[in-house]
GUNUDO-123663 format. One record per atom (N, C-alpha, C): y, z, x; residue in one letter; residue number from 1; atom name. Coordinates in Angstrom, 1 decimal. Example, Ala and Ser with C-alpha at 12.3 -4.5 7.8 and 13.67 -1.06 7.14 Angstrom:
<sites>
<site><yy>-5.7</yy><zz>7.8</zz><xx>13.2</xx><aa>a</aa><i>1</i><at>N</at></site>
<site><yy>-4.5</yy><zz>7.8</zz><xx>12.3</xx><aa>a</aa><i>1</i><at>CA</at></site>
<site><yy>-3.3</yy><zz>7.8</zz><xx>13.2</xx><aa>a</aa><i>1</i><at>C</at></site>
<site><yy>-2.2</yy><zz>7.1</zz><xx>12.8</xx><aa>s</aa><i>2</i><at>N</at></site>
<site><yy>-1.1</yy><zz>7.1</zz><xx>13.7</xx><aa>s</aa><i>2</i><at>CA</at></site>
<site><yy>0.0</yy><zz>7.9</zz><xx>12.9</xx><aa>s</aa><i>2</i><at>C</at></site>
</sites>
This chain:
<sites>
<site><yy>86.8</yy><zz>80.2</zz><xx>131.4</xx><aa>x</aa><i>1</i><at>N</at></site>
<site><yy>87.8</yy><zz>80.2</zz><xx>130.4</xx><aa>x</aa><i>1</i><at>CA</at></site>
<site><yy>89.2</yy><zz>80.2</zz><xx>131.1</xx><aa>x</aa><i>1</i><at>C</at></site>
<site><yy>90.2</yy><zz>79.3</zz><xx>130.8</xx><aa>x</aa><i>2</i><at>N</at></site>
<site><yy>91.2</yy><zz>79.1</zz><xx>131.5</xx><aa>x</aa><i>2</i><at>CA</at></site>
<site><yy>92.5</yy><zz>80.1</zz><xx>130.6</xx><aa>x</aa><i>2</i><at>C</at></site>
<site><yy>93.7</yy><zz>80.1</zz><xx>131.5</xx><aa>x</aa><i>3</i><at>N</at></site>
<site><yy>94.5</yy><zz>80.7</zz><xx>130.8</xx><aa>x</aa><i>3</i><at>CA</at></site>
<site><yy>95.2</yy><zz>80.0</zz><xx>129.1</xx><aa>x</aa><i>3</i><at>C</at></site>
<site><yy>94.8</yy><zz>78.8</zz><xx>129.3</xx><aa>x</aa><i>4</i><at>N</at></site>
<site><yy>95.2</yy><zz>77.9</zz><xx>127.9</xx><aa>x</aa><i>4</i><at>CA</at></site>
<site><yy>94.4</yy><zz>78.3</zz><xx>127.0</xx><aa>x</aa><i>4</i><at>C</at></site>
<site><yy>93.4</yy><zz>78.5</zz><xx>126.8</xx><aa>x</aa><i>5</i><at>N</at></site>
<site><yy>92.1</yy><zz>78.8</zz><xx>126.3</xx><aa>x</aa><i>5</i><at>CA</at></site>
<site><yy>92.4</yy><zz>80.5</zz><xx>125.8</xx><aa>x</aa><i>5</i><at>C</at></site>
<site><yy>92.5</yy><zz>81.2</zz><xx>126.6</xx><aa>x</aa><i>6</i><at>N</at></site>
<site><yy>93.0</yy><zz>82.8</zz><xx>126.1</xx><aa>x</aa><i>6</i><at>CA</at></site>
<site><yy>94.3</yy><zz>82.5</zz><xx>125.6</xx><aa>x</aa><i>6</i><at>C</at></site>
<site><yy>95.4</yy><zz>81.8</zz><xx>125.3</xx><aa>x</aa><i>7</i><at>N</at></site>
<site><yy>96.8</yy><zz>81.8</zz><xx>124.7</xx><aa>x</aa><i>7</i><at>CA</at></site>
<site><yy>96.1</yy><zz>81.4</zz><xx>123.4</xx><aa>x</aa><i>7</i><at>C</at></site>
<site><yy>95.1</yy><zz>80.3</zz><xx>122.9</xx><aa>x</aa><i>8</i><at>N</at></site>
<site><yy>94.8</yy><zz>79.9</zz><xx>122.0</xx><aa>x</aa><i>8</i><at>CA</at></site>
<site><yy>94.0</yy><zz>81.1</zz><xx>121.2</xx><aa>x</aa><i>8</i><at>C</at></site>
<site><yy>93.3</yy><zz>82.1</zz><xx>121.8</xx><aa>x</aa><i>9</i><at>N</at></site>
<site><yy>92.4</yy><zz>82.9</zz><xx>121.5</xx><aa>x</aa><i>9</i><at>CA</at></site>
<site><yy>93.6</yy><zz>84.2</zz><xx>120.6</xx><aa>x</aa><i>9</i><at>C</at></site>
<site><yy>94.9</yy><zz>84.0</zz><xx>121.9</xx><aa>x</aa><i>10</i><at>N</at></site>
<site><yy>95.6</yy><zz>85.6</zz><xx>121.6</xx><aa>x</aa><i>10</i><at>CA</at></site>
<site><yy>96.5</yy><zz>84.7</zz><xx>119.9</xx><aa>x</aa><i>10</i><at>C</at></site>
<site><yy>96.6</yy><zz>83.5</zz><xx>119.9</xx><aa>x</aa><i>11</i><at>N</at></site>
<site><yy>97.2</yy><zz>83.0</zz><xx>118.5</xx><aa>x</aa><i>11</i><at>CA</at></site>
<site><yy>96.5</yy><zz>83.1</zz><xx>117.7</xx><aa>x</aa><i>11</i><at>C</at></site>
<site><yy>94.8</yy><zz>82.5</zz><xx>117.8</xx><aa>x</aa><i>12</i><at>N</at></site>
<site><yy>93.9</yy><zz>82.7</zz><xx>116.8</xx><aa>x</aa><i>12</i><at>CA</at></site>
<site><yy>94.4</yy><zz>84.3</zz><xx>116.3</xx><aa>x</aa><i>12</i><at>C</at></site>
<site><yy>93.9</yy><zz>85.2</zz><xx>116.9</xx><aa>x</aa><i>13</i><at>N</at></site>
<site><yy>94.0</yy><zz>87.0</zz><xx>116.4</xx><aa>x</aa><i>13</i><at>CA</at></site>
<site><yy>95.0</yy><zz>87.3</zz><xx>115.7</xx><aa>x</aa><i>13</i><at>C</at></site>
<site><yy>96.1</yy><zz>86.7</zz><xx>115.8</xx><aa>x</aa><i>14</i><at>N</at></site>
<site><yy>97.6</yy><zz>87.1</zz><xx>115.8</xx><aa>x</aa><i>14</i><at>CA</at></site>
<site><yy>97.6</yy><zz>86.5</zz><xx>114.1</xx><aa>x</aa><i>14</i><at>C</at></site>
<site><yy>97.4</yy><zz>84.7</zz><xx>113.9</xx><aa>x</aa><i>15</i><at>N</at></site>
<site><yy>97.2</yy><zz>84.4</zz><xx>112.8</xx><aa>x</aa><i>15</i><at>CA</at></site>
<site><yy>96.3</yy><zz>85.2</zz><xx>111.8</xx><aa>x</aa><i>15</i><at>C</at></site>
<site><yy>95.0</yy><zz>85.8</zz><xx>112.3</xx><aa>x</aa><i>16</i><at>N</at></site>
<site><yy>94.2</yy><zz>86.1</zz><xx>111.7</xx><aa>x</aa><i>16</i><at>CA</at></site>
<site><yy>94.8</yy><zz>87.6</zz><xx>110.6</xx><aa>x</aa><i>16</i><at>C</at></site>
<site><yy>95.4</yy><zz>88.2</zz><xx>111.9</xx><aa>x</aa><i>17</i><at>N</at></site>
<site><yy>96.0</yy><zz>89.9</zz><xx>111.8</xx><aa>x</aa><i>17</i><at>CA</at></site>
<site><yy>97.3</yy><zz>89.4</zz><xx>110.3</xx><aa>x</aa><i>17</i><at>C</at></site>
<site><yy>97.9</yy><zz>88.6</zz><xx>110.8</xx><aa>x</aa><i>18</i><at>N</at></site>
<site><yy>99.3</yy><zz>88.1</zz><xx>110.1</xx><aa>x</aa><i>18</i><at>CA</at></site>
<site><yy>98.7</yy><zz>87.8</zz><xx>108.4</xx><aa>x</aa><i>18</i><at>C</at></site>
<site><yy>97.7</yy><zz>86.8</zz><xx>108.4</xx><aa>x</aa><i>19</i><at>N</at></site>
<site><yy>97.0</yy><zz>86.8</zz><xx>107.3</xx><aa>x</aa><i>19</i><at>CA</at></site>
<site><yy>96.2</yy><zz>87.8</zz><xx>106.6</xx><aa>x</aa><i>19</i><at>C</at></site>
<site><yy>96.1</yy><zz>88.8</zz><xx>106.8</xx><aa>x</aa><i>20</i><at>N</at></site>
<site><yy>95.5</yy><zz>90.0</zz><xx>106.3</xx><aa>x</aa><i>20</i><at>CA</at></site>
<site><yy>96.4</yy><zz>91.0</zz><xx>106.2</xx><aa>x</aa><i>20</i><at>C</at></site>
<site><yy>97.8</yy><zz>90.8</zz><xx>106.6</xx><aa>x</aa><i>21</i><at>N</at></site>
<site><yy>99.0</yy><zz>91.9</zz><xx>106.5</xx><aa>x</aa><i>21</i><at>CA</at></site>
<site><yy>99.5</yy><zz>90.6</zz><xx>105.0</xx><aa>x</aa><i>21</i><at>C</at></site>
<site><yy>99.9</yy><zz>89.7</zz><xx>104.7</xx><aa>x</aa><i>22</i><at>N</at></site>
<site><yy>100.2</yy><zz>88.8</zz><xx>103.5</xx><aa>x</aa><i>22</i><at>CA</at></site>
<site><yy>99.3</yy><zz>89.3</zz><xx>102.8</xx><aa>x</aa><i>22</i><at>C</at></site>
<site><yy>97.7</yy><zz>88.8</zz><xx>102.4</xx><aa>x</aa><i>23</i><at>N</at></site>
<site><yy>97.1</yy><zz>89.5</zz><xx>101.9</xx><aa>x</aa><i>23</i><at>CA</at></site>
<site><yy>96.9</yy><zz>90.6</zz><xx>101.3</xx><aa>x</aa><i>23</i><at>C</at></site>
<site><yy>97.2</yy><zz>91.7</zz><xx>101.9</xx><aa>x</aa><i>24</i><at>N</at></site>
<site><yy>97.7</yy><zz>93.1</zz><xx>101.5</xx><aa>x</aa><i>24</i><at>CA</at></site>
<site><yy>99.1</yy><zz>93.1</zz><xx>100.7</xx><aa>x</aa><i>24</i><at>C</at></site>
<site><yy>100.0</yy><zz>92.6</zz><xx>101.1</xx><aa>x</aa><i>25</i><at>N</at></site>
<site><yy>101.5</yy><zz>92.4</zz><xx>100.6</xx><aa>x</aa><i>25</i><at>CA</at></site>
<site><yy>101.1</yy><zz>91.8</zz><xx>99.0</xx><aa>x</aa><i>25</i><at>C</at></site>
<site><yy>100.1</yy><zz>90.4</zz><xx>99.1</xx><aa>x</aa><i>26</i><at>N</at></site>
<site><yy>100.3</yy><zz>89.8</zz><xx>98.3</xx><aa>x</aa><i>26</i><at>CA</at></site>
<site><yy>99.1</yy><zz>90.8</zz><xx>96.8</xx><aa>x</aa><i>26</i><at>C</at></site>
<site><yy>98.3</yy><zz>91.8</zz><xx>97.1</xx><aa>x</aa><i>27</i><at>N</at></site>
<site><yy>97.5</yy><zz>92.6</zz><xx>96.3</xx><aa>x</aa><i>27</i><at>CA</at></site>
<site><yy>98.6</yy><zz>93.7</zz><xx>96.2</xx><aa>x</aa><i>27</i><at>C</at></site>
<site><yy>99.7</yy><zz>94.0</zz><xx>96.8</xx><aa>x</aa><i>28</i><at>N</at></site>
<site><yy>100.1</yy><zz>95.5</zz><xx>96.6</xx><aa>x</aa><i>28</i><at>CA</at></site>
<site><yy>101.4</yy><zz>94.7</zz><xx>95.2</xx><aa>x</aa><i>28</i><at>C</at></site>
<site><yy>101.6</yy><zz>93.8</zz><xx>95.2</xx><aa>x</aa><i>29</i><at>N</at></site>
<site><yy>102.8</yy><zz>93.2</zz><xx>94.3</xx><aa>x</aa><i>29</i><at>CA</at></site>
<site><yy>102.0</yy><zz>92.9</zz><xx>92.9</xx><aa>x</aa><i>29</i><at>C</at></site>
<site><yy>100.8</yy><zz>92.6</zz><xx>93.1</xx><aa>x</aa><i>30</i><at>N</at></site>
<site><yy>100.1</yy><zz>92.1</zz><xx>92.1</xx><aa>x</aa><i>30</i><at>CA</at></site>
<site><yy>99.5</yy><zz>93.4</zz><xx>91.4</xx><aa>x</aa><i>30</i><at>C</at></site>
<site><yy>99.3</yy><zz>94.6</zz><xx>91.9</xx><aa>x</aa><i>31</i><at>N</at></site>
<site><yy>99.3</yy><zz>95.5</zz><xx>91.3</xx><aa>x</aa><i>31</i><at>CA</at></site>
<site><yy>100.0</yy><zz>96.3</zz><xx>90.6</xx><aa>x</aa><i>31</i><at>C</at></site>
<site><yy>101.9</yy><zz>96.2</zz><xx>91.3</xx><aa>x</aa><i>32</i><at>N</at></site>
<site><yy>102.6</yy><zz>96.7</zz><xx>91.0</xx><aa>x</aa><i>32</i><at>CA</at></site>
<site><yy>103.1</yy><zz>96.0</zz><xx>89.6</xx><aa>x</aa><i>32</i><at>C</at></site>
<site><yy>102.6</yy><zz>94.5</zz><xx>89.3</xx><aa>x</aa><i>33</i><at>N</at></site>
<site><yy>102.8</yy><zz>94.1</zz><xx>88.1</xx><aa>x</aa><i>33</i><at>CA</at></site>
<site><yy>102.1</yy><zz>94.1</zz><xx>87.3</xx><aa>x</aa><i>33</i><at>C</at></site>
<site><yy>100.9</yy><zz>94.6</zz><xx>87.5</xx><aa>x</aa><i>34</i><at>N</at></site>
<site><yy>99.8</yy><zz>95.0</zz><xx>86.6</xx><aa>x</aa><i>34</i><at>CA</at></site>
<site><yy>99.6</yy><zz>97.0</zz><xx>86.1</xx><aa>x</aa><i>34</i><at>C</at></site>
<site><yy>100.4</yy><zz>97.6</zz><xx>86.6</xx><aa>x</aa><i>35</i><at>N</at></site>
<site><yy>100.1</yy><zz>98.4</zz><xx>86.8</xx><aa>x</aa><i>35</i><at>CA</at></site>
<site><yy>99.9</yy><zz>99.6</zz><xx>86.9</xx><aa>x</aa><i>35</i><at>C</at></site>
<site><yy>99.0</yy><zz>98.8</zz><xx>88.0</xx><aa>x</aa><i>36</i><at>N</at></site>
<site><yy>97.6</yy><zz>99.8</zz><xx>88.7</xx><aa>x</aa><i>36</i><at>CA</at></site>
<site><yy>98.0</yy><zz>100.1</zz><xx>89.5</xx><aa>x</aa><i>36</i><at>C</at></site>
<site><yy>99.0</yy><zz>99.9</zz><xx>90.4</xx><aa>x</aa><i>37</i><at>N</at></site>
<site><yy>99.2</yy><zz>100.8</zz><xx>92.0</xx><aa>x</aa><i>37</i><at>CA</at></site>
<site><yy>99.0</yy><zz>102.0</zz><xx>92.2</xx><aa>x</aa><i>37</i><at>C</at></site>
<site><yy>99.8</yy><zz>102.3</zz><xx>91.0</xx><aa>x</aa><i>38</i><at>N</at></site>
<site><yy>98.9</yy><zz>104.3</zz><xx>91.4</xx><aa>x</aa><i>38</i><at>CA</at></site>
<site><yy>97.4</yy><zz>104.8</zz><xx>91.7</xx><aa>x</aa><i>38</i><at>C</at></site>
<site><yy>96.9</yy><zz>103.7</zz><xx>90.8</xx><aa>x</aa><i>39</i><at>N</at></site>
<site><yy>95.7</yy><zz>103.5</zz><xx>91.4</xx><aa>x</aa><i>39</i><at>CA</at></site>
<site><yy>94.8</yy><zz>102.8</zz><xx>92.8</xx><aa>x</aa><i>39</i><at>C</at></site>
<site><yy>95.3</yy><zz>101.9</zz><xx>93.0</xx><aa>x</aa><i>40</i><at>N</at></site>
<site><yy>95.1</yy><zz>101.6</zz><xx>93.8</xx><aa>x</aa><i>40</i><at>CA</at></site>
<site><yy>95.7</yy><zz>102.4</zz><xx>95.4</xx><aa>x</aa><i>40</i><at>C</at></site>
<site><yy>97.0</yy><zz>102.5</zz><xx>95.4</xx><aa>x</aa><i>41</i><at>N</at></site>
<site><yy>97.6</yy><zz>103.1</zz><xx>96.6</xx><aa>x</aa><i>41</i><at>CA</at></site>
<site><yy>97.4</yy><zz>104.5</zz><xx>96.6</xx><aa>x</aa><i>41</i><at>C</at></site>
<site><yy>96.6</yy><zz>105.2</zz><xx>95.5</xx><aa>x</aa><i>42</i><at>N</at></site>
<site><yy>96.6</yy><zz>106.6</zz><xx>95.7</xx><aa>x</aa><i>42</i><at>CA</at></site>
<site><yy>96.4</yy><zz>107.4</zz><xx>97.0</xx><aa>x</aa><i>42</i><at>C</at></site>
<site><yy>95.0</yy><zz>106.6</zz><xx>97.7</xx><aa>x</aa><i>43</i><at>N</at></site>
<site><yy>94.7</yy><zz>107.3</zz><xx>98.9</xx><aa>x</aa><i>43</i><at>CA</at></site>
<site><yy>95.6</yy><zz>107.4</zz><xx>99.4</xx><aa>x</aa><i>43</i><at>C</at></site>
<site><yy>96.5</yy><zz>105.8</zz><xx>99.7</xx><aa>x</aa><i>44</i><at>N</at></site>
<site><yy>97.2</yy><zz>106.0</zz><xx>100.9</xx><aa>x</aa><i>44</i><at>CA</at></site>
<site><yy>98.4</yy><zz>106.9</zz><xx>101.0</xx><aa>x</aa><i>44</i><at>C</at></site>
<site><yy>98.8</yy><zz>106.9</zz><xx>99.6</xx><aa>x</aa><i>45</i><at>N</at></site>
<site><yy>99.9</yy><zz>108.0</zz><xx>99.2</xx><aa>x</aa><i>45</i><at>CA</at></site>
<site><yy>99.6</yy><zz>109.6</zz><xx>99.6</xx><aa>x</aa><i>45</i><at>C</at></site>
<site><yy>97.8</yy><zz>109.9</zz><xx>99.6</xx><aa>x</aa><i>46</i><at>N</at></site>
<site><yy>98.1</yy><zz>111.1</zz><xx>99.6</xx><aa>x</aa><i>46</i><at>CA</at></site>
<site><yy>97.7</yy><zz>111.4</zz><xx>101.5</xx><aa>x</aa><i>46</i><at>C</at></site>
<site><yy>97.6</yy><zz>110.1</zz><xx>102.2</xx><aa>x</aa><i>47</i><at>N</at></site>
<site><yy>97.4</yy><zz>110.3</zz><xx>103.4</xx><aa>x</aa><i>47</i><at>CA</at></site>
<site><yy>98.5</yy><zz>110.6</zz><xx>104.2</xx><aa>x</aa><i>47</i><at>C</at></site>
<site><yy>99.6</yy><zz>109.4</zz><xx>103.5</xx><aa>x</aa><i>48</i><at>N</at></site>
<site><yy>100.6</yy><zz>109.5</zz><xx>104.5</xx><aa>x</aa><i>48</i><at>CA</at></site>
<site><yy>102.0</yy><zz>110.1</zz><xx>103.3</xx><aa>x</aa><i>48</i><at>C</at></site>
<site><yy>101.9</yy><zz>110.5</zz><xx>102.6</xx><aa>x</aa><i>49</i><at>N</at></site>
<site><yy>103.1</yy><zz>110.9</zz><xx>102.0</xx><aa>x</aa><i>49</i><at>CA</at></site>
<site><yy>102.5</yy><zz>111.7</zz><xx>100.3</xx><aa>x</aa><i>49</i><at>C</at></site>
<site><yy>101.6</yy><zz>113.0</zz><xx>100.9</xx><aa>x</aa><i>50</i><at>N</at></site>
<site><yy>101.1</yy><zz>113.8</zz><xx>100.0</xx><aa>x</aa><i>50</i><at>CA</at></site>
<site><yy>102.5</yy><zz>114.4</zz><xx>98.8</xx><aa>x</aa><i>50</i><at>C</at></site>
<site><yy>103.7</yy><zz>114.5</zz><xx>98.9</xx><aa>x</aa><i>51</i><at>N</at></site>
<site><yy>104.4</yy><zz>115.0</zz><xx>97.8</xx><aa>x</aa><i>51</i><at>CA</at></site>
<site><yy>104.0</yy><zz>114.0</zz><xx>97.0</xx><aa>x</aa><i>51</i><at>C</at></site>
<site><yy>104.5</yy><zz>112.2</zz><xx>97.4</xx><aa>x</aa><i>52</i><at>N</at></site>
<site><yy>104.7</yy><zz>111.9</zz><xx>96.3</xx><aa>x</aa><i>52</i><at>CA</at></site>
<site><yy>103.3</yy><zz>112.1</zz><xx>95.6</xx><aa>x</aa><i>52</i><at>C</at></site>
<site><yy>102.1</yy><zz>111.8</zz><xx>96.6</xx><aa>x</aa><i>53</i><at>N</at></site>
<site><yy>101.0</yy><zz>111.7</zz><xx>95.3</xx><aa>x</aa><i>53</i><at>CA</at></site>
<site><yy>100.9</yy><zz>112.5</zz><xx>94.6</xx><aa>x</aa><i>53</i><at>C</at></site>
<site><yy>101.3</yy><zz>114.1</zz><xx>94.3</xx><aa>x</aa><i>54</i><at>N</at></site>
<site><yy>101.7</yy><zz>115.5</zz><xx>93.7</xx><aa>x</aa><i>54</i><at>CA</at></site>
<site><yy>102.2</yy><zz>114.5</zz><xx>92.6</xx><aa>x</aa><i>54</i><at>C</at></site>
<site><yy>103.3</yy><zz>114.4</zz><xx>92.9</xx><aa>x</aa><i>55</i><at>N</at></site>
<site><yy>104.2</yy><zz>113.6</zz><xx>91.7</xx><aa>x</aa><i>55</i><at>CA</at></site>
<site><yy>103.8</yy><zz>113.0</zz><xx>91.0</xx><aa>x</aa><i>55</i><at>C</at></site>
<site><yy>103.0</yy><zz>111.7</zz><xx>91.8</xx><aa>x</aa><i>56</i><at>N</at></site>
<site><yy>102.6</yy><zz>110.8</zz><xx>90.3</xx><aa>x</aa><i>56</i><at>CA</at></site>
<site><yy>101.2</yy><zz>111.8</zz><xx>89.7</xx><aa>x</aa><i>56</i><at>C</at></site>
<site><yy>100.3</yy><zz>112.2</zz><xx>90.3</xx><aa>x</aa><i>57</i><at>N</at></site>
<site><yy>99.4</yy><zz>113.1</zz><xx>89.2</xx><aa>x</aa><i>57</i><at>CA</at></site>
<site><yy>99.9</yy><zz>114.0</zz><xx>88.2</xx><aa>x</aa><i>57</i><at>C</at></site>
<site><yy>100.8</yy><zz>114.7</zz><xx>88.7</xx><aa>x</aa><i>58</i><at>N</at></site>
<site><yy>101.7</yy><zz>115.1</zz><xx>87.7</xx><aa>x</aa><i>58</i><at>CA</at></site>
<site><yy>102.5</yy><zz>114.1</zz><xx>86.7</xx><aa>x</aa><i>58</i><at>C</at></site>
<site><yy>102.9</yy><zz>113.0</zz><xx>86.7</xx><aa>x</aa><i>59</i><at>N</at></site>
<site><yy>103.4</yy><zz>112.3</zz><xx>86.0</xx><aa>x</aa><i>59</i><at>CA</at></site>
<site><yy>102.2</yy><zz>111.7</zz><xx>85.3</xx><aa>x</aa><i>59</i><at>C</at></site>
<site><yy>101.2</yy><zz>111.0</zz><xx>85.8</xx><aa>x</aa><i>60</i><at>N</at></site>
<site><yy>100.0</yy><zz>111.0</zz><xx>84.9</xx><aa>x</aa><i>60</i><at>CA</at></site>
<site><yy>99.8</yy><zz>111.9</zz><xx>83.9</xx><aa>x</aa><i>60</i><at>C</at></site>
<site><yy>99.8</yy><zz>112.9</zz><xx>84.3</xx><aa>x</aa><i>61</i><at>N</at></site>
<site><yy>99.6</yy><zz>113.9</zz><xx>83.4</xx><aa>x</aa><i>61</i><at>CA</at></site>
<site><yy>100.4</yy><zz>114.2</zz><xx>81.9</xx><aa>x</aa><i>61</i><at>C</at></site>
<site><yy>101.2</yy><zz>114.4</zz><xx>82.5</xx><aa>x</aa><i>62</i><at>N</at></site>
<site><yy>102.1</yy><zz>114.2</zz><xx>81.4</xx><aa>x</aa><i>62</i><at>CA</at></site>
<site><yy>102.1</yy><zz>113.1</zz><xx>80.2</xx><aa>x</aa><i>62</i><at>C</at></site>
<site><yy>102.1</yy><zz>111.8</zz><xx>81.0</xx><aa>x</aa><i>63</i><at>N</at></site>
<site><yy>102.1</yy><zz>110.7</zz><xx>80.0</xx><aa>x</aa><i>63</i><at>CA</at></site>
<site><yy>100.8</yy><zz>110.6</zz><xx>79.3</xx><aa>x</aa><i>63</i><at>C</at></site>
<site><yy>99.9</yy><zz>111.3</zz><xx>79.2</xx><aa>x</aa><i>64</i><at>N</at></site>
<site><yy>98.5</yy><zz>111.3</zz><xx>79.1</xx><aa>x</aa><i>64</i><at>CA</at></site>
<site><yy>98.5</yy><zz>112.4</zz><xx>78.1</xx><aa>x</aa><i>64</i><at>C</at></site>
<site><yy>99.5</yy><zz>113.4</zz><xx>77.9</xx><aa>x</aa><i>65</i><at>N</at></site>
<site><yy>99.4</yy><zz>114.6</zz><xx>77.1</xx><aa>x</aa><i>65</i><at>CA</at></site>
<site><yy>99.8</yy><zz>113.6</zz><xx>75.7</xx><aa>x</aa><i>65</i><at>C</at></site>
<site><yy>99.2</yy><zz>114.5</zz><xx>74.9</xx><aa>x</aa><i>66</i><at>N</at></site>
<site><yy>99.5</yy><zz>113.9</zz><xx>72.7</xx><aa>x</aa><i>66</i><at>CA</at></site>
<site><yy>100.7</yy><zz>115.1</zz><xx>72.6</xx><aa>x</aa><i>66</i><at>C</at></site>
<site><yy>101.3</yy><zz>114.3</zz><xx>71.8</xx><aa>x</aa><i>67</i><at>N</at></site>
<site><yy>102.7</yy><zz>115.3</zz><xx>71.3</xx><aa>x</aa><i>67</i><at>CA</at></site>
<site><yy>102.0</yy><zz>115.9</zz><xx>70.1</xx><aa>x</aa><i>67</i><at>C</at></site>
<site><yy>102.4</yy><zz>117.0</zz><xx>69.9</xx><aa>x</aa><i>68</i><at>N</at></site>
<site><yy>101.8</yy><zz>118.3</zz><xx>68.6</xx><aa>x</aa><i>68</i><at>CA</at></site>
<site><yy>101.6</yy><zz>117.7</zz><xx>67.2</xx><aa>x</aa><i>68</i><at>C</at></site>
<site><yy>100.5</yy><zz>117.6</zz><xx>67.1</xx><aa>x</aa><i>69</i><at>N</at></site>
<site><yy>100.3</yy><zz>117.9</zz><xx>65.3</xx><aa>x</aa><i>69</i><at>CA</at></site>
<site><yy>101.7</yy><zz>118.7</zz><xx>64.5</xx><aa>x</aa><i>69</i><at>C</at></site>
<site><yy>102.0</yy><zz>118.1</zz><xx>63.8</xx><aa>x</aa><i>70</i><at>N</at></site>
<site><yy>102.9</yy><zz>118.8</zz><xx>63.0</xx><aa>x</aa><i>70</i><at>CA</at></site>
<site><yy>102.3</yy><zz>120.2</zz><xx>62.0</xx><aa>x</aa><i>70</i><at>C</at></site>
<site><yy>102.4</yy><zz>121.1</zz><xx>61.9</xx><aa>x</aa><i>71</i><at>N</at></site>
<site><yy>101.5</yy><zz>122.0</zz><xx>60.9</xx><aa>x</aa><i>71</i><at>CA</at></site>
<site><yy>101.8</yy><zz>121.5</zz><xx>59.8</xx><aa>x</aa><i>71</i><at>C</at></site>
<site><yy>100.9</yy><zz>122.5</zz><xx>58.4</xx><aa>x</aa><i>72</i><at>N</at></site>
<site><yy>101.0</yy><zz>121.6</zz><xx>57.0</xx><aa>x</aa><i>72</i><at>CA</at></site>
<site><yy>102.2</yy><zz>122.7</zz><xx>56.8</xx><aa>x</aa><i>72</i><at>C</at></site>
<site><yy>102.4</yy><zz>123.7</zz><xx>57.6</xx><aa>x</aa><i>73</i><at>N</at></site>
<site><yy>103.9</yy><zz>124.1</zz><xx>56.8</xx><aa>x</aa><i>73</i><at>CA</at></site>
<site><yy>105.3</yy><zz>123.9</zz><xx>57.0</xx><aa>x</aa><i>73</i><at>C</at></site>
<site><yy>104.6</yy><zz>122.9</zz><xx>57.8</xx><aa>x</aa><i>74</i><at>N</at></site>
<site><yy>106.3</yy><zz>122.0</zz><xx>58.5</xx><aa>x</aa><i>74</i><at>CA</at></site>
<site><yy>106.5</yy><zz>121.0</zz><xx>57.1</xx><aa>x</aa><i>74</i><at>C</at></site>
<site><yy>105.6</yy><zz>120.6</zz><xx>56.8</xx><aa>x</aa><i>75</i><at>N</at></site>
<site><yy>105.6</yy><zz>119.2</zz><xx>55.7</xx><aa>x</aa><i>75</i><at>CA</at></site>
<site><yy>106.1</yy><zz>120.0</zz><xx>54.4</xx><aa>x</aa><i>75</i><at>C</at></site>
</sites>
């Protein structure tokens, strides 16, 4: 294998790596318009930046609670 041959090899990886960093970019936008990112990025949230995932479970939470029945002697 000559040196021309390993420059082709180190572009192949480089394309390959580049296209699976787009890939991810192009799933993390597609979620964030659907969404699901909370779901989807949870792990990574709670790997590399445990407050925020605190936060949004806690914000889950909340939006997930029912506001009170009114009693019958409010009416």
């Amino acid at each position: 294998m000559g040196p021309i041959d390993g420059i082709w090899m180190l572009f192949a990886a480089l394309a390959v790596v580049a296209g699976f960093l787009v890939l991810l970019a192009r799933a993390a936008v597609r979620a964030r318009r659907r969404g699901i990112s909370g779901s989807m990025m949870g792990p990574f949230d709670e790997m590399w930046r445990p407050t925020a995932a605190e936060s949004q479970v806690e914000l889950q939470i909340q939006s997930e609670r029912k506001k009170p029945l009114p009693s019958p002697e409010d009416l």
